[in-house]
HTML snippet that shows the backbone in 3Dmol.js (N, CA, C, O; Angstrom):
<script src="https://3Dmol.org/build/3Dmol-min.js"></script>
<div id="view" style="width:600px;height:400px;position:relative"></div>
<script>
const pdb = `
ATOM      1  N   UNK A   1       6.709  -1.141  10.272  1.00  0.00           N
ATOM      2  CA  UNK A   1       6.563  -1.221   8.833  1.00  0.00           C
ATOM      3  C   UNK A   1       7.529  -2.290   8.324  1.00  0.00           C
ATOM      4  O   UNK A   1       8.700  -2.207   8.696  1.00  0.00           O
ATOM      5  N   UNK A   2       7.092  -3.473   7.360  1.00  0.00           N
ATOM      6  CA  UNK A   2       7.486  -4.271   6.701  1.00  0.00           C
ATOM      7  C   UNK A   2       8.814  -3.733   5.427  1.00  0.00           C
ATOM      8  O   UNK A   2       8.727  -2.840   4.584  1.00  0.00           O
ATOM      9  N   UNK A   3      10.025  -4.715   5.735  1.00  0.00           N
ATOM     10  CA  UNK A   3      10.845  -4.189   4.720  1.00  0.00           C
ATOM     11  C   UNK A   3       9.968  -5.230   2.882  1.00  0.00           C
ATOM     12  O   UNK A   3       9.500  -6.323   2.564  1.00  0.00           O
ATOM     13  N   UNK A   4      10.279  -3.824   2.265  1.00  0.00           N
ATOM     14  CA  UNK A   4      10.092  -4.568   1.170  1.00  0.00           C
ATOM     15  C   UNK A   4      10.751  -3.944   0.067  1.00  0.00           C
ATOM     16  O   UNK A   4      11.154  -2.786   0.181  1.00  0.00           O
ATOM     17  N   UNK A   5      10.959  -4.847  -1.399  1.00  0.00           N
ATOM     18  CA  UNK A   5      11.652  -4.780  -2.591  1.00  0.00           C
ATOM     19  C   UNK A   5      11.013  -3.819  -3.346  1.00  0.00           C
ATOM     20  O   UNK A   5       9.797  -3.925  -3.182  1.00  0.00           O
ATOM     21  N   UNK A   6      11.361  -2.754  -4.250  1.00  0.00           N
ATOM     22  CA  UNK A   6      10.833  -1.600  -4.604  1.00  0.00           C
ATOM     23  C   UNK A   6      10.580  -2.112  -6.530  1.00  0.00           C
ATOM     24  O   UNK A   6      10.931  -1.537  -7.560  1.00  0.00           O
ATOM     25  N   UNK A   7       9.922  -3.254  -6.327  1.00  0.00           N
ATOM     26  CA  UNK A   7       9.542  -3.204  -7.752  1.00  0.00           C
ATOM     27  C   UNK A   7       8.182  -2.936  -8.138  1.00  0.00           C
ATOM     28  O   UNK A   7       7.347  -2.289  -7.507  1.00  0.00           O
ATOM     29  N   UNK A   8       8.057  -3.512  -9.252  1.00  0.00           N
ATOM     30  CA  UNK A   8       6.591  -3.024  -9.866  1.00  0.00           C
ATOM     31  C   UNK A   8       5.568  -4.344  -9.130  1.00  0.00           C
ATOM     32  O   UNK A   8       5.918  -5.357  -8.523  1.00  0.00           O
ATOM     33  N   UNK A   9       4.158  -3.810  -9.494  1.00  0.00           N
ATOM     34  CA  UNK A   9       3.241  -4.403  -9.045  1.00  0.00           C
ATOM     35  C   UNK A   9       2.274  -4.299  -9.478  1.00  0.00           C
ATOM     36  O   UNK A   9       2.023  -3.159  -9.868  1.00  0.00           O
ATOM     37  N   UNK A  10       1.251  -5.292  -9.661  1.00  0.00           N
ATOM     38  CA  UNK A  10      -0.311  -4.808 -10.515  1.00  0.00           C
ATOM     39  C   UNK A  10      -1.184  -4.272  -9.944  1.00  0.00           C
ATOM     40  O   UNK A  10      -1.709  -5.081  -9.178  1.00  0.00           O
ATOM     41  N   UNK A  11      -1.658  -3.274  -9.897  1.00  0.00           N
ATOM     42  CA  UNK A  11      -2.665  -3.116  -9.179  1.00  0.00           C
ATOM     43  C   UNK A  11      -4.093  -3.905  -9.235  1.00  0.00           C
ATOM     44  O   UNK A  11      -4.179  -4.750 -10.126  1.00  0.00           O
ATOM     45  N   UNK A  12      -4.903  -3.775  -8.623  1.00  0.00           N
ATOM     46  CA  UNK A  12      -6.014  -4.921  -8.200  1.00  0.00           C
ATOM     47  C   UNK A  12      -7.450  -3.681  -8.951  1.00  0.00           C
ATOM     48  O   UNK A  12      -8.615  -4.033  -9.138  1.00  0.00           O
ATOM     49  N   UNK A  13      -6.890  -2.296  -9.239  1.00  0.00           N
ATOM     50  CA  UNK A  13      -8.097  -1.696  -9.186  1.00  0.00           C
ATOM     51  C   UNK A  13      -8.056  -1.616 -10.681  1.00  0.00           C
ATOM     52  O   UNK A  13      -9.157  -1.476 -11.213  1.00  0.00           O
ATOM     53  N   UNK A  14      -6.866  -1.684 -11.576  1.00  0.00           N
ATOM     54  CA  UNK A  14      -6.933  -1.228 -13.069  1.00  0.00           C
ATOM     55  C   UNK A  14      -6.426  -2.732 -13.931  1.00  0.00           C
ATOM     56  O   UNK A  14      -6.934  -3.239 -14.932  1.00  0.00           O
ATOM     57  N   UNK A  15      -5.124  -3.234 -13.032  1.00  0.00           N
ATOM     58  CA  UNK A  15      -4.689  -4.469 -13.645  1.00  0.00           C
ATOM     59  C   UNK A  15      -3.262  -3.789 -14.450  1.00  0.00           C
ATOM     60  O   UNK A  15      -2.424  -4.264 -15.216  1.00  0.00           O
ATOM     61  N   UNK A  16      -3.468  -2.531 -13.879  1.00  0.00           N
ATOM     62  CA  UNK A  16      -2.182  -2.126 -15.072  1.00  0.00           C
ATOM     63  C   UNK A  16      -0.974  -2.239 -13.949  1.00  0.00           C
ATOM     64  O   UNK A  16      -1.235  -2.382 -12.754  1.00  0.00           O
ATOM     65  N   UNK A  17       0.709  -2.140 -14.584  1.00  0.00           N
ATOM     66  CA  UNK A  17       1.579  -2.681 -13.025  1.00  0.00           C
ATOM     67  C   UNK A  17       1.890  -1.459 -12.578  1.00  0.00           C
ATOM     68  O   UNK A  17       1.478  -0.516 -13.252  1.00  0.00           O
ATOM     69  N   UNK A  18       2.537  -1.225 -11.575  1.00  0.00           N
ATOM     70  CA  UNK A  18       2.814  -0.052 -10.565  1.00  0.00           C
ATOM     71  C   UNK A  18       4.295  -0.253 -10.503  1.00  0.00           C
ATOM     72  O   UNK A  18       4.990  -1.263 -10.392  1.00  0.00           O
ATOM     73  N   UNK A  19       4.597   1.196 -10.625  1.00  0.00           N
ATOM     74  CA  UNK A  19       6.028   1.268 -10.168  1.00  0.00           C
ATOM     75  C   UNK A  19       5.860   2.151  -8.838  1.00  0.00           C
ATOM     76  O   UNK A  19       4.903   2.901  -9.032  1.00  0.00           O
ATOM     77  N   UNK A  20       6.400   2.356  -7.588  1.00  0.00           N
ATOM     78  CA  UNK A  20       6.895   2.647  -6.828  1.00  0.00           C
ATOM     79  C   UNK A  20       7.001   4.136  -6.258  1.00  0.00           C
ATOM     80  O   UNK A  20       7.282   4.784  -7.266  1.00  0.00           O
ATOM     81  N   UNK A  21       6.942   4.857  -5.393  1.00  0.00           N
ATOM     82  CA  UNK A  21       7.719   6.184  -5.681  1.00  0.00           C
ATOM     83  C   UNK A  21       8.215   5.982  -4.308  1.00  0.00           C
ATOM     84  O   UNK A  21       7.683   5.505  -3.305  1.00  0.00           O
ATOM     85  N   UNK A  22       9.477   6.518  -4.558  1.00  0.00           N
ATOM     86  CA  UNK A  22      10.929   6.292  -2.933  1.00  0.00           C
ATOM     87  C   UNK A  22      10.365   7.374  -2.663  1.00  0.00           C
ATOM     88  O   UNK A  22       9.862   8.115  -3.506  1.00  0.00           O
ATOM     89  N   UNK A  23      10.396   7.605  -1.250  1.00  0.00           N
ATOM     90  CA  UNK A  23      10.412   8.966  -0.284  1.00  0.00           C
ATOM     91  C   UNK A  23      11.609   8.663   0.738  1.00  0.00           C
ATOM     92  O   UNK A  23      11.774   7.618   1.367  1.00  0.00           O
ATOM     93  N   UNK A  24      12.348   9.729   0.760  1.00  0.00           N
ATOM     94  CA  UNK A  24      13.335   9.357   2.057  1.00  0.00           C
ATOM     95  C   UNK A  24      12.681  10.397   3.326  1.00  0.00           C
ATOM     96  O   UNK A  24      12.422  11.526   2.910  1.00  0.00           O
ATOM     97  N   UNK A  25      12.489  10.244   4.288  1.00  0.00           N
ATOM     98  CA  UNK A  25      11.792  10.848   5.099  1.00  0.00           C
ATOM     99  C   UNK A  25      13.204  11.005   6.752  1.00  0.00           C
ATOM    100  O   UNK A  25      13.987  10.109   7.065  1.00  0.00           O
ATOM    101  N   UNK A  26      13.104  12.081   7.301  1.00  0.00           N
ATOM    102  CA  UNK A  26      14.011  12.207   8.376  1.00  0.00           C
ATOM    103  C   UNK A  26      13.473  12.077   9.724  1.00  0.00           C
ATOM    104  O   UNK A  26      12.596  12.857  10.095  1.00  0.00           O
ATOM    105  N   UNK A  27      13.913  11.175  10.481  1.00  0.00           N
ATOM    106  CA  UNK A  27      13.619  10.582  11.932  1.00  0.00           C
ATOM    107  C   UNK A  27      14.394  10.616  12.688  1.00  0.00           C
ATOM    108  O   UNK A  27      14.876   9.598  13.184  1.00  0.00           O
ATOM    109  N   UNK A  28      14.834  12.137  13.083  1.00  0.00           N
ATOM    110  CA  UNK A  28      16.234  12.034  14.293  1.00  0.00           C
ATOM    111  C   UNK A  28      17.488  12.118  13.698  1.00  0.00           C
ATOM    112  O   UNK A  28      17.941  13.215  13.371  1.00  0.00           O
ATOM    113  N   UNK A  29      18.274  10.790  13.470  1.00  0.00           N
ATOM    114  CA  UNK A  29      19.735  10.635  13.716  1.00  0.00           C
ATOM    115  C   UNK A  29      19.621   9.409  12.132  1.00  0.00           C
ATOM    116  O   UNK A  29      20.500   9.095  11.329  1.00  0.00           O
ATOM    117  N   UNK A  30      18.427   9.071  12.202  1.00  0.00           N
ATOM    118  CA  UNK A  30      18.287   8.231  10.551  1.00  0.00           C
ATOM    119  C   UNK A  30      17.265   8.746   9.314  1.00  0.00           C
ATOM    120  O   UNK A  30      16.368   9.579   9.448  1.00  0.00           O
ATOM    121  N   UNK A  31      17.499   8.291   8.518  1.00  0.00           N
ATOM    122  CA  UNK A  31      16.932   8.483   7.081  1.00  0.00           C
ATOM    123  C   UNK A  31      15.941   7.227   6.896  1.00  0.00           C
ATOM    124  O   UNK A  31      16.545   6.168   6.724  1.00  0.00           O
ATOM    125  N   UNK A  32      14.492   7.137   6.898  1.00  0.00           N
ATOM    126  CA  UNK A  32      14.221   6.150   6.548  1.00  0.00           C
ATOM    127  C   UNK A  32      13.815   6.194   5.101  1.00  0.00           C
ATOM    128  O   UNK A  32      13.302   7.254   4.745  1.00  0.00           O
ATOM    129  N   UNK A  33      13.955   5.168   4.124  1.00  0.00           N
ATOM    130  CA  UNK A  33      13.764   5.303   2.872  1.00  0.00           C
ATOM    131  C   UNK A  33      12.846   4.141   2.121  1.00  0.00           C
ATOM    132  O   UNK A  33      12.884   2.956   1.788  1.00  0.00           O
ATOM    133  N   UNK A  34      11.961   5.359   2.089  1.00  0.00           N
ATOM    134  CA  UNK A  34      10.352   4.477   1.963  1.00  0.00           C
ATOM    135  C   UNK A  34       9.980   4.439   0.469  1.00  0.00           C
ATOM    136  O   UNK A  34      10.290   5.310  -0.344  1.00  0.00           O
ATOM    137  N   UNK A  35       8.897   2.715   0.064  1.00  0.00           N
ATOM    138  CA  UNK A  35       8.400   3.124  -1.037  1.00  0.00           C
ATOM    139  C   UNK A  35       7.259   2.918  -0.891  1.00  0.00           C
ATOM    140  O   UNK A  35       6.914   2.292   0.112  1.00  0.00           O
ATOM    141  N   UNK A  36       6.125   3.440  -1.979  1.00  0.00           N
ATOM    142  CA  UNK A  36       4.765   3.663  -2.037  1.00  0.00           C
ATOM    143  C   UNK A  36       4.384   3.195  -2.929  1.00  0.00           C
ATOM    144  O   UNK A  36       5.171   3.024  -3.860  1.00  0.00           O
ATOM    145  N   UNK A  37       2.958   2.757  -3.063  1.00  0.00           N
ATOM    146  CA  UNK A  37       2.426   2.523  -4.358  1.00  0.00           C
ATOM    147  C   UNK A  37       0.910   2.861  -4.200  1.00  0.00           C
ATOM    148  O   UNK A  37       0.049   2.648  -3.345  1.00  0.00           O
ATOM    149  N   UNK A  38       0.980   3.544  -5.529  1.00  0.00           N
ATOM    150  CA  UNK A  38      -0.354   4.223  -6.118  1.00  0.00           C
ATOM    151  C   UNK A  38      -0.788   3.902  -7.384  1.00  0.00           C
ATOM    152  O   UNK A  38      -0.210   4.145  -8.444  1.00  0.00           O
ATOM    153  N   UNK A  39      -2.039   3.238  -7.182  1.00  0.00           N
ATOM    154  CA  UNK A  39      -2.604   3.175  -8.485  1.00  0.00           C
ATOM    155  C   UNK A  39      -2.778   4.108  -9.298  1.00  0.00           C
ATOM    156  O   UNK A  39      -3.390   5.134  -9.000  1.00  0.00           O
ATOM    157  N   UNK A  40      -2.097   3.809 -10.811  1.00  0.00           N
ATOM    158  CA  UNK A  40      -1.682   5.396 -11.742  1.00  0.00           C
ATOM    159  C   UNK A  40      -3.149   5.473 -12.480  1.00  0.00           C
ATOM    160  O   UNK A  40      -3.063   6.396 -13.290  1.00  0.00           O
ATOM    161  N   UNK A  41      -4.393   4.915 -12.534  1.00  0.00           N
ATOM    162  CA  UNK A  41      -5.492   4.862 -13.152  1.00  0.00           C
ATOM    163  C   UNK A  41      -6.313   5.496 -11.779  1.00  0.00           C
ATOM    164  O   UNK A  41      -6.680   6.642 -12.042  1.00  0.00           O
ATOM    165  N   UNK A  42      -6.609   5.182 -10.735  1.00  0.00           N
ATOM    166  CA  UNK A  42      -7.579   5.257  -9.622  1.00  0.00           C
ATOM    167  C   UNK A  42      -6.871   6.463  -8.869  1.00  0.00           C
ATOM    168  O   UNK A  42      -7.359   7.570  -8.641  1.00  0.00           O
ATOM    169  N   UNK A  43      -5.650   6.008  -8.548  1.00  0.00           N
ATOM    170  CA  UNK A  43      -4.725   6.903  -7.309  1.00  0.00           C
ATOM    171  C   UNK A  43      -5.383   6.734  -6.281  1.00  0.00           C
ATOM    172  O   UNK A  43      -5.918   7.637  -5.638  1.00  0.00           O
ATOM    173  N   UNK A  44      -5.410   5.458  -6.004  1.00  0.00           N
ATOM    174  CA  UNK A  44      -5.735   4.737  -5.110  1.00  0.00           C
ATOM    175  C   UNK A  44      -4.741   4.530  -3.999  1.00  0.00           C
ATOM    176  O   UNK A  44      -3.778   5.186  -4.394  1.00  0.00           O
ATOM    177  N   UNK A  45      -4.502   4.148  -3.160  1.00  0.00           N
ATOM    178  CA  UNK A  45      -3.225   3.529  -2.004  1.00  0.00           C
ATOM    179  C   UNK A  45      -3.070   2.609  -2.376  1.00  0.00           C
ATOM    180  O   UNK A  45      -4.114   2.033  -2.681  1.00  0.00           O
ATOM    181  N   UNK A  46      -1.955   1.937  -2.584  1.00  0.00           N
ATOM    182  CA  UNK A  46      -2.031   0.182  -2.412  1.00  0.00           C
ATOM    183  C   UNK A  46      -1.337  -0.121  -1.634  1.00  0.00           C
ATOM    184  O   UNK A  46      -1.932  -0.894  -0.884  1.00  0.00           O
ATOM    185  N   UNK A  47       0.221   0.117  -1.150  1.00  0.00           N
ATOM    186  CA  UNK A  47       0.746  -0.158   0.117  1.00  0.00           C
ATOM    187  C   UNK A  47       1.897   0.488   0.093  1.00  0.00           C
ATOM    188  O   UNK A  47       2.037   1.335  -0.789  1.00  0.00           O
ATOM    189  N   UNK A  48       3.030   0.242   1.079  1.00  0.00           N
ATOM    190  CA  UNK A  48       4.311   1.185   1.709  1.00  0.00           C
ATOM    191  C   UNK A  48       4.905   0.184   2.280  1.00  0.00           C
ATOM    192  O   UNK A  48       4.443  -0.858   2.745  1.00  0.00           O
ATOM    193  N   UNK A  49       6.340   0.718   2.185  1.00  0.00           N
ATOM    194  CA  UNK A  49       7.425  -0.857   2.992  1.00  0.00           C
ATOM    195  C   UNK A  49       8.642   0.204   3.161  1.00  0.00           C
ATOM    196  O   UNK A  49       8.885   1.198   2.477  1.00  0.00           O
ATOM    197  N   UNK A  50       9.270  -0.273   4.185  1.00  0.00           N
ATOM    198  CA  UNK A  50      11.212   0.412   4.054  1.00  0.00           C
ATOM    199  C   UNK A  50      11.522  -0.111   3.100  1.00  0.00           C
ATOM    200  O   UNK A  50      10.973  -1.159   2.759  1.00  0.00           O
ATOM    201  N   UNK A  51      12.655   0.553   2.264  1.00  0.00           N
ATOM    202  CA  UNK A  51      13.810  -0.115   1.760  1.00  0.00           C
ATOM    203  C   UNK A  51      14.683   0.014   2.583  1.00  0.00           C
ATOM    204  O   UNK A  51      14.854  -1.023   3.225  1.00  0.00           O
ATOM    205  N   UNK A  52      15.405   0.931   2.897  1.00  0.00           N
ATOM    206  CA  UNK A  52      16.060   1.101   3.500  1.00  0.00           C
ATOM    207  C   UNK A  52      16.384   2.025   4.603  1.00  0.00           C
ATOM    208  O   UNK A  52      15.805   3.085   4.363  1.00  0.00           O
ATOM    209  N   UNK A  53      16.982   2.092   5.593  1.00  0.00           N
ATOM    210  CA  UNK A  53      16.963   2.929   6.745  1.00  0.00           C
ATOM    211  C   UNK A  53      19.077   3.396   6.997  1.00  0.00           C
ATOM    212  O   UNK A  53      19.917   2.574   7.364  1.00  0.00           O
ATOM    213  N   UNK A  54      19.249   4.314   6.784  1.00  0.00           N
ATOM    214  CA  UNK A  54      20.591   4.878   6.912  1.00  0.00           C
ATOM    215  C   UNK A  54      20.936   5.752   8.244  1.00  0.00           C
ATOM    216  O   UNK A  54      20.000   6.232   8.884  1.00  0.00           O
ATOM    217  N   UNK A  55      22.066   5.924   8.593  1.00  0.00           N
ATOM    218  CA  UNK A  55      22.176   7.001   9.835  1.00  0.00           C
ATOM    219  C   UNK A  55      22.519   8.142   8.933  1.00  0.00           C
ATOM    220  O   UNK A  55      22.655   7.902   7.733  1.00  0.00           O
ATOM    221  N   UNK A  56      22.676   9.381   9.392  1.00  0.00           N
ATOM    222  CA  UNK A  56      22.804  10.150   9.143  1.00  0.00           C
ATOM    223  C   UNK A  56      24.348  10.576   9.551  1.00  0.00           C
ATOM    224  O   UNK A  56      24.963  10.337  10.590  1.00  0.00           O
ATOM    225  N   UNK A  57      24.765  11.309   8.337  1.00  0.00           N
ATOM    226  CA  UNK A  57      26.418  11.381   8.056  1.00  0.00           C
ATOM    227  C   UNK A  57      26.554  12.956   9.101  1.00  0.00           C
ATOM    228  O   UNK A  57      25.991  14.045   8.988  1.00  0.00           O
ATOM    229  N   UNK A  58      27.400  12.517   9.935  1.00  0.00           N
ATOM    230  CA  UNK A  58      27.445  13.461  10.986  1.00  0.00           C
ATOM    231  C   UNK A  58      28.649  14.612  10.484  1.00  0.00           C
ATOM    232  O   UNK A  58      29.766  14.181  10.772  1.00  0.00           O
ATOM    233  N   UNK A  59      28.686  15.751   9.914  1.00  0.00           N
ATOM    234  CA  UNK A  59      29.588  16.761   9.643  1.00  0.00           C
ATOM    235  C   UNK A  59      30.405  17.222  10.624  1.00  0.00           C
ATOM    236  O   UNK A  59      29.857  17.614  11.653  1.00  0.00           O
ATOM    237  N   UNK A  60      31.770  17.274  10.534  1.00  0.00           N
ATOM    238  CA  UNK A  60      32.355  17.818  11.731  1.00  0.00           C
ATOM    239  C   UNK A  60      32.333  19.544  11.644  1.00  0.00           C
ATOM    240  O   UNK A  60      32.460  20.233  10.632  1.00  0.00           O
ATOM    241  N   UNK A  61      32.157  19.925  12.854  1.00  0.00           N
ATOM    242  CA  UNK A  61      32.117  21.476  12.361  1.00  0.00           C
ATOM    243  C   UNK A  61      33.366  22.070  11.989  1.00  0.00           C
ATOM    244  O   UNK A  61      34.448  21.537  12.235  1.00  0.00           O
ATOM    245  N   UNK A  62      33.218  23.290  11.335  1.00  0.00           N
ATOM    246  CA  UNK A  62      34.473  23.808  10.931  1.00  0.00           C
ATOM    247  C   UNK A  62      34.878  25.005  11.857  1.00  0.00           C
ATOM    248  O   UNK A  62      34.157  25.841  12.402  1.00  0.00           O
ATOM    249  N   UNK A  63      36.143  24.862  11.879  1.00  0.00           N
ATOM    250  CA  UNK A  63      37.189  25.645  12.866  1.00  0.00           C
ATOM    251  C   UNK A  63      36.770  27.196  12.122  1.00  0.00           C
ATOM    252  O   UNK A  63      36.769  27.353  10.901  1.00  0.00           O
ATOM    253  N   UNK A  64      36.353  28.495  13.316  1.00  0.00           N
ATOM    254  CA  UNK A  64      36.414  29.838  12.724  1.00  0.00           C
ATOM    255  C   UNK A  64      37.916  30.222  12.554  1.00  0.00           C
ATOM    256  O   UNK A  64      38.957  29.699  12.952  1.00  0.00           O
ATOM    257  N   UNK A  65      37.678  31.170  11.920  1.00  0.00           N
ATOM    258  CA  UNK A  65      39.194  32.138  11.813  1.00  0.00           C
ATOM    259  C   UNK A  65      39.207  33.120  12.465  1.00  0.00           C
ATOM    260  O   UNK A  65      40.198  33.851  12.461  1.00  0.00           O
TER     261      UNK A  65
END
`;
const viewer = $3Dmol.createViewer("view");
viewer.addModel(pdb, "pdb");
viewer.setStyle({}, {cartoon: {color: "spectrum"}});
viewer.zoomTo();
viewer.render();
</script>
């Protein structure tokens, strides 16, 4: 999957622009953090890209008593 910039966009099916919706989704040991776009007239697909991809913040465990 193609990295891409999480702005708006026109859609091709209404002409009206599209904003985005982030999903962060979990893969193991990283976070990948995805955006989508849906036509808000059709709800149609129009496409998906990373923004960004993070590791995951490892907690140290805590000592019992």
């Amino acid at each position: 999957m193609d990295f891409v910039q999480p702005k708006q966009i026109m859609s091709p099916y209404s002409g009206r622009m599209v904003t985005p919706r982030i999903v962060e989704r979990d893969h193991g040991d990283e976070i990948h953090v995805e955006a989508l776009w849906y036509c808000p007239s059709s709800g149609e697909f129009l496409q998906k890209g990373l923004v960004e991809i993070r590791r995951k913040e490892q907690s140290e465990p805590q000592p019992e008593e």
